[in-house]
KOLTORLO-907285 format. One line per 8 residues: number of its first residue (from 1); their letters; for each residue x, y, z of C-alpha. Coordinates in nm, 4 decimals, always signed. Example, Ala and Ser with C-alpha at 12.3 -4.5 7.8 and 13.67 -1.06 7.14 Angstrom:
# KOLTORLO-907285
1	AS	+1.2300/-0.4500/+0.7800 | +1.3670/-0.1060/+0.7140
***
This chain:
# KOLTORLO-907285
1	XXXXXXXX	-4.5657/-2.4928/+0.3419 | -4.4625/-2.2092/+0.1262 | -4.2691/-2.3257/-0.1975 | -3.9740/-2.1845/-0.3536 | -4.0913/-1.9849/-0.5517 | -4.3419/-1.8436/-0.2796 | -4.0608/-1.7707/-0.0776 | -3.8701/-1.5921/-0.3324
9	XXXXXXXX	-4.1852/-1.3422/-0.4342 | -4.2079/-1.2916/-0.0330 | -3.8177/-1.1945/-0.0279 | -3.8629/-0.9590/-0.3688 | -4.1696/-0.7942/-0.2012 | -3.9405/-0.7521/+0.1154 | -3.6886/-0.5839/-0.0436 | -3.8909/-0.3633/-0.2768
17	XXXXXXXX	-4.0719/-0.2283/+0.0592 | -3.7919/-0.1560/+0.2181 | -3.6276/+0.0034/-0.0855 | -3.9920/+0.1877/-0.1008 | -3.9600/+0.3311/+0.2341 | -3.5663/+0.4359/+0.2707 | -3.6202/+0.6561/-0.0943 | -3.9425/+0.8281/+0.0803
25	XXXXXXXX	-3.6878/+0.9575/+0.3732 | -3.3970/+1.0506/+0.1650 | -3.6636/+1.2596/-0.0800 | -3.8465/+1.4178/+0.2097 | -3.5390/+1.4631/+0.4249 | -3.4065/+1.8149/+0.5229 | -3.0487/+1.8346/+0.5873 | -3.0753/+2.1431/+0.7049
33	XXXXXXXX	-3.1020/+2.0722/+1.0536 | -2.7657/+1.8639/+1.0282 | -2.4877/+2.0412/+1.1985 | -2.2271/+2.2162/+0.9985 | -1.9296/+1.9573/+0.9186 | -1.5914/+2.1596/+0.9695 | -1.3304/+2.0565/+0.7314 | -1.0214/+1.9816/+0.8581
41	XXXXXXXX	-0.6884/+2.1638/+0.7823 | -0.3203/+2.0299/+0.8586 | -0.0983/+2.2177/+1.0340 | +0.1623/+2.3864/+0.7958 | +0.4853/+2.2484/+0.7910 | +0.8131/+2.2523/+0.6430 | +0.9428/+2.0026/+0.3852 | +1.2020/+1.8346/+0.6846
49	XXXXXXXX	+0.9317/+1.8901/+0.9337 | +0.7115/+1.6642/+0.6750 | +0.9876/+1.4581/+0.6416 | +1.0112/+1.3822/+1.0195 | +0.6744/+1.3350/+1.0579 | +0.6895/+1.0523/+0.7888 | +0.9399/+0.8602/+0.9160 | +0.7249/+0.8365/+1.2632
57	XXXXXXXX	+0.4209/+0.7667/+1.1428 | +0.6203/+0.4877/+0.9210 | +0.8299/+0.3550/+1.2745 | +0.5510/+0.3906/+1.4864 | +0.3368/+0.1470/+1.2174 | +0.6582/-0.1359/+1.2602 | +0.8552/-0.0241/+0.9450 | +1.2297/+0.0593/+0.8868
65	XXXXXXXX	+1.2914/+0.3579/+0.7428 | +1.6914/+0.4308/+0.6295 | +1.7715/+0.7407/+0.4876 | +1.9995/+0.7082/+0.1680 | +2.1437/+0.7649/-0.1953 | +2.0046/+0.6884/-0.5016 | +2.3873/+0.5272/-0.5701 | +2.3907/+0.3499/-0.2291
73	XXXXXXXX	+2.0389/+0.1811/-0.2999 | +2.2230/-0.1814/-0.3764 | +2.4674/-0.1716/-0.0672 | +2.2107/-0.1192/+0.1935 | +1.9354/-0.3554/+0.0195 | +2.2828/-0.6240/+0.0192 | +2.3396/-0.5574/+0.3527 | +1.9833/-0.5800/+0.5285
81	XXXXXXXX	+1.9235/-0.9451/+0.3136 | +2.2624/-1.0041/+0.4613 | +2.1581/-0.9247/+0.8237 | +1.8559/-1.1505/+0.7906 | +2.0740/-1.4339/+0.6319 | +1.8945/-1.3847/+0.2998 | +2.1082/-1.3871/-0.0672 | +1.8462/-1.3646/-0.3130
89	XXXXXXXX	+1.5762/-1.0847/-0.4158 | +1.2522/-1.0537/-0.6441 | +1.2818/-0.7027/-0.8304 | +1.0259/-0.5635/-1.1674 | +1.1711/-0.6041/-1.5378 | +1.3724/-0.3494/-1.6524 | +1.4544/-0.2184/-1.3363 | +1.7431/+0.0018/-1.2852
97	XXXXXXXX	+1.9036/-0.1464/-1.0181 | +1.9240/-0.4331/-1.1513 | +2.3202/-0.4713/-1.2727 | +2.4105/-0.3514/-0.8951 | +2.2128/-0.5758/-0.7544 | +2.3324/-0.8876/-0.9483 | +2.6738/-0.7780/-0.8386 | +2.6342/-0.8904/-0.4871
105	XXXXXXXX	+2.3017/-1.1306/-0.4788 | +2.0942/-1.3827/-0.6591 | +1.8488/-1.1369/-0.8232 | +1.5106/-1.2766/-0.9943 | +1.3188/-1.0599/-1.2494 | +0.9419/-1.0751/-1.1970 | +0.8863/-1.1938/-1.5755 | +0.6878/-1.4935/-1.5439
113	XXXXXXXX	+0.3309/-1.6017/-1.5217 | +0.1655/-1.5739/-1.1388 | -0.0862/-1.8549/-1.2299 | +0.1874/-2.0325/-1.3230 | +0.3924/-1.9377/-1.0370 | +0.2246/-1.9291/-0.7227 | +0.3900/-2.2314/-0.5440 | +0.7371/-2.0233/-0.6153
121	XXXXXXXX	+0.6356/-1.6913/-0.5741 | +0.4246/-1.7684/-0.2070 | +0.6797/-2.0615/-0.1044 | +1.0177/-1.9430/-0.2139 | +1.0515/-1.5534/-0.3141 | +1.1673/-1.4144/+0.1003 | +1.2450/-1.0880/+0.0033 | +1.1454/-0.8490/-0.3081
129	XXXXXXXX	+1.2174/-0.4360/-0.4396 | +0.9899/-0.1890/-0.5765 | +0.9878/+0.1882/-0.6226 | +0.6950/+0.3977/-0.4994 | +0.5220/+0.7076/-0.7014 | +0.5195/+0.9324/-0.3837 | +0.4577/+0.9476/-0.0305 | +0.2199/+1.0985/+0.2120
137	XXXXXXXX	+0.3499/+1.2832/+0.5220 | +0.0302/+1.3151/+0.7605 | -0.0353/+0.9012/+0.6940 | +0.3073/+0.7636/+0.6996 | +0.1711/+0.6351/+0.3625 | +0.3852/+0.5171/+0.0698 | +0.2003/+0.5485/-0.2812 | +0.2797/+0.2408/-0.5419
145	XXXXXXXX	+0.1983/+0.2470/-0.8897 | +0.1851/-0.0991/-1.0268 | +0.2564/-0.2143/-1.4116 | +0.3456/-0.4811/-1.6233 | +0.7011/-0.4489/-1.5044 | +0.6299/-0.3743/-1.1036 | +0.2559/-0.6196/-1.0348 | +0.1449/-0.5599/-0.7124
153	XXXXXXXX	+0.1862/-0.9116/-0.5808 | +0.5482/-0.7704/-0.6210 | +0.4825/-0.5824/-0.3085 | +0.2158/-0.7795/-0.0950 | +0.3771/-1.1632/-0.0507 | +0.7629/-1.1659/-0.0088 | +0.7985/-1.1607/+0.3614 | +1.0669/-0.8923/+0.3657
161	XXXXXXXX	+0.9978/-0.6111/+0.0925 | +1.2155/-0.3299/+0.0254 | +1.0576/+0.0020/-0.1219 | +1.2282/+0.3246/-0.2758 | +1.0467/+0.6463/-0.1638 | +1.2278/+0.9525/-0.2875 | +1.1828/+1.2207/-0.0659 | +1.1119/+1.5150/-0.3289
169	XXXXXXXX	+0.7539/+1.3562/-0.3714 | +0.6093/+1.3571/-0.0402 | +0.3029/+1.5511/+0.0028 | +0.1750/+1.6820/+0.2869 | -0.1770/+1.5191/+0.2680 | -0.4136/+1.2834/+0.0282 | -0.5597/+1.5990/-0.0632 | -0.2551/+1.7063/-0.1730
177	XXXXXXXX	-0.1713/+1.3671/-0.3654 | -0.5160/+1.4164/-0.6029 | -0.4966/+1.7658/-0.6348 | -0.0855/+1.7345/-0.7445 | -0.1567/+1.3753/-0.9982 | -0.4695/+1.5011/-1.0684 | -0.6615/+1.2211/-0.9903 | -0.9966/+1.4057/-1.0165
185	XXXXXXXX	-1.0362/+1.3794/-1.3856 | -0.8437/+1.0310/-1.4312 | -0.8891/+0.8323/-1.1060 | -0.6115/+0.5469/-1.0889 | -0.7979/+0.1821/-1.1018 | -0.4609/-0.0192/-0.9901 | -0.2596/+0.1695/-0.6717 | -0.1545/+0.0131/-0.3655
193	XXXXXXXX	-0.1260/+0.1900/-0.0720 | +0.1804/+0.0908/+0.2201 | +0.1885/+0.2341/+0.5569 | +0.3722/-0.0354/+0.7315 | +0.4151/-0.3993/+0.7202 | +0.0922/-0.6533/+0.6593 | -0.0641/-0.6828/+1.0155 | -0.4191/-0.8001/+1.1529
201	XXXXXXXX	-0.5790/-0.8904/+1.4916 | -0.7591/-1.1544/+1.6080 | -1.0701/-1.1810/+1.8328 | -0.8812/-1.1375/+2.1246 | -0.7125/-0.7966/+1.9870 | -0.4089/-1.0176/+1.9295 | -0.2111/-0.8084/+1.6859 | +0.0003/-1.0484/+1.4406
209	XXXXXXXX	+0.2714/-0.9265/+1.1386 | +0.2607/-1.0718/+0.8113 | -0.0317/-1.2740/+0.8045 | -0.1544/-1.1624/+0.5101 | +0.1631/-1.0105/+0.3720 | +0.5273/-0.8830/+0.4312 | +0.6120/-0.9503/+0.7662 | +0.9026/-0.6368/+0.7192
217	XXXXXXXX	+0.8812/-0.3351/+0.5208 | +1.1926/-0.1409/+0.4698 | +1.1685/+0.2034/+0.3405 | +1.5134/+0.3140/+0.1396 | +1.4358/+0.6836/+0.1574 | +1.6269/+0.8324/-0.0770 | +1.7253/+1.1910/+0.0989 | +2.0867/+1.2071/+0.0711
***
C-alpha cells in the first residue's frame, strides 16, 4: 500500500506530465489553419433607438423600467414602496436624495458595519436606492460603481432595489463603455454589473427570482 507521501509524488509527477505535454502543443501549434474569427459590429443606431432597445432588453430580463425627472426621483420611489406596502428604504451616505426622501418615508443611511450588521441588513432592509455610472444599450446592462458611501451589498440583498440610470450615459456597447472610461489603462477592481433582477434555475430548468438577490429591480430612468 502506497503511503502518503507516495501518493503525493505520484500526483506531482501527474501533473508535471500533463503540464509537460499541453506546453509541447501550444509551442508547436500553428494557428494558422484556424479559421478567420469575424468581429462583430452593432447595428448603428440612434440615441432613442438605443434608448428603446434598453428598456427591452431590461423588461424582457423581469425589470421595471419608469421613465422620469431627476426632481420626481422621491415621488415615484414613495409611491412604488407604497404599492408594495413598504415605508422604509436603505440609501448610501451623503446621498442627494436624501432630505426628499425623509419627507415621505423611514429612510436608513448605509453607515454602519456589515459584519456587524448582517442579521439587519439580510432580515430587515426590504427595499434599498443606488445610482448607476452608465448603462449599456445592446445588454440591457446597468453599470454600478461602488464606494464607501454606495457598497455593493447596497445593491445585491434588499429584495426590492431601486436604481438611477440617467439616460445621457448609455452606450451603445461594452466596447463602447472601456473605450469611453478608459478602462484599458486603469481596469476597475470593484463594479457590479445589473441586467435584471437576481434569478437562477434549478436542475429541472426551474427559473426562480431573488434567490440570491433582489427579487425586483426598478430602473428610475431619468429621461425627462
Amino acid at each position: 500500500m502506497s503511503t502518503k507521501t507516495e501518493l503525493q509524488q505520484l500526483s506531482s509527477k501527474s501533473k508535471s506530465s500533463i503540464l509537460a505535454k499541453l506546453k509541447a502543443q501550444v509551442s508547436g501549434a500553428d494557428y494558422s489553419k484556424l479559421p478567420v474569427e469575424m468581429a462583430y459590429e452593432y447595428p448603428e443606431l440612434s440615441h432613442q433607438q438605443q434608448l428603446e432597445l434598453f428598456t427591452n432588453n431590461l423588461t424582457a430580463n423581469h425589470a421595471q423600467v419608469i421613465n422620469t425627472s431627476k426632481e420626481s426621483i422621491e415621488r415615484i420611489v414613495a409611491e412604488e414602496l407604497s404599492k408594495r406596502n413598504l415605508n422604509k428604504i436603505l440609501i448610501g451616505t451623503n446621498s442627494e436624495y436624501k432630505d426628499g426622501l425623509s419627507a415621505q418615508l423611514e429612510v436608513q443611511e448605509y453607515d454602519f458595519d456589515l459584519q456587524q450588521n448582517k442579521p439587519y441588513l439580510f432580515n430587515e432592509v426590504a427595499a434599498s436606492l443606488s445610482t448607476s455610472l452608465c448603462s449599456i444599450a445592446q445588454t440591457g446592462t446597468i453599470v454600478l460603481w461602488p464606494d464607501e458611501n454606495e457598497p455593493r451589498t447596497l445593491s445585491l440583498v434588499p429584495p426590492v432595489h431601486f436604481v438611477i440610470v440617467d439616460a445621457q450615459k448609455l452606450y451603445p456597447s461594452f466596447s463602447d463603455v472601456l473605450v469611453k472610461q478608459k478602462w484599458q489603462q486603469n481596469m476597475p477592481t470593484n463594479i457590479v454589473f445589473i441586467s435584471g433582477p437576481s434569478k437562477t434555475a434549478d436542475i429541472q430548468q426551474t427559473l426562480a427570482y431573488g434567490a440570491h438577490g433582489p427579487k425586483e429591480l426598478v430602473v428610475l430612468l431619468i429621461n425627462v
